[in-house]
C-alpha positions as CSV (number, residue, x, y, z in Angstrom):
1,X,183.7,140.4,129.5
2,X,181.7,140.1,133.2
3,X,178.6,138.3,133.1
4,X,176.3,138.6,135.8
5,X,172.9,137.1,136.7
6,X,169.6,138.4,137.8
7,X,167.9,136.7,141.0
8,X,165.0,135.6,139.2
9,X,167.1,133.6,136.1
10,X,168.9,132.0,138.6
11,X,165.8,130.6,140.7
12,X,164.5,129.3,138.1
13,X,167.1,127.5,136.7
14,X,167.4,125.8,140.5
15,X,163.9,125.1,140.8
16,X,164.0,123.5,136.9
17,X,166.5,121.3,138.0
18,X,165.2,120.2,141.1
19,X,161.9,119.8,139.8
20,X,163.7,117.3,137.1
21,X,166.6,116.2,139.4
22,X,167.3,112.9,136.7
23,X,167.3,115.0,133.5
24,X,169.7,117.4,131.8
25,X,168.1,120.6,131.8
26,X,169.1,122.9,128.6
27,X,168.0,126.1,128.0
28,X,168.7,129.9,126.9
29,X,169.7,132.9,128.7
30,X,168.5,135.9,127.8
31,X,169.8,139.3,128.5
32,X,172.0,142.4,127.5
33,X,174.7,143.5,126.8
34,X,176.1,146.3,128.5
35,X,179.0,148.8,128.5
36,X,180.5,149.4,132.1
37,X,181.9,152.9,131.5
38,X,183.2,155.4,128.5
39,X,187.1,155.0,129.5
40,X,187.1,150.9,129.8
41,X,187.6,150.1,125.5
42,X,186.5,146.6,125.1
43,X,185.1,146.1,127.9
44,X,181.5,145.2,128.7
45,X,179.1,143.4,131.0
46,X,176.5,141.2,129.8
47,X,173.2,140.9,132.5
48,X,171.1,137.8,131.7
49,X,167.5,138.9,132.6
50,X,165.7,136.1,131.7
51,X,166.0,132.4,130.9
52,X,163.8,129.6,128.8
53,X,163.7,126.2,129.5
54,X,164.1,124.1,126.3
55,X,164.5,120.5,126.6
56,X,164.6,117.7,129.7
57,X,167.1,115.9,128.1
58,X,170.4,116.0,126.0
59,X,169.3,115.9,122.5
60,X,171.8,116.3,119.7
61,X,168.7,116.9,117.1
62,X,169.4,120.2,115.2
63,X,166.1,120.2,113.8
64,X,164.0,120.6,117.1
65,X,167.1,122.7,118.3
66,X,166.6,125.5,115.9
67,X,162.8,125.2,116.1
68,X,163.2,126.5,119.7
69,X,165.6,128.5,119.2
70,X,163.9,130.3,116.4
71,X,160.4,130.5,118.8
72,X,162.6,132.0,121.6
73,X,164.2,134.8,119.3
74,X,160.6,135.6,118.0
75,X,159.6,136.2,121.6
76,X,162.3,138.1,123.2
77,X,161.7,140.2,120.2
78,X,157.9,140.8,120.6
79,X,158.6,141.5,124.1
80,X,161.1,143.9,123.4
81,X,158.5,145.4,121.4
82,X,155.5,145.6,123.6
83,X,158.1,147.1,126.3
84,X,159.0,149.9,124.3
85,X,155.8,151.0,123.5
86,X,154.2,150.8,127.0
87,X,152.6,154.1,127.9
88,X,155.4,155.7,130.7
């Protein structure tokens, strides 16, 4: 599977990690998945369209881990929303 990357996730994950050059920087990407053509069985391409910042260093906490995780879900979900019932 071929994953590619938008302009805009990518600048911002260079400008998060310059901006906190000592720190891990961990994160999510967000995106979709998509199928490259009819005749090509098993084959996709995922585009990552987005990206959220989550923590400035490596914690191994699972507790604050699923937190954001659940808050980013619930978000990319309520945007997915909103976009699909914006007037044309």
């Amino acid at each position: 599977m071929k994953v590619t990357c938008e302009s805009l996730p990518l600048l911002k994950i260079l400008l998060h990690a310059s901006k906190h050059p000592s720190c891990t920087v961990n994160g999510v990407l967000l995106g979709k998945e998509v199928k490259v053509s009819a005749g090509s069985e098993g084959e996709g391409e995922v585009r990552v369209s987005d990206i959220v910042p989550l923590f400035h260093a490596s914690y191994h906490l699972a507790a604050p881990t699923e937190i954001a995780l659940a808050q980013v879900g619930a978000l990319s979900l309520l945007a997915s929303v909103i976009q699909h019932r914006a007037p044309p």
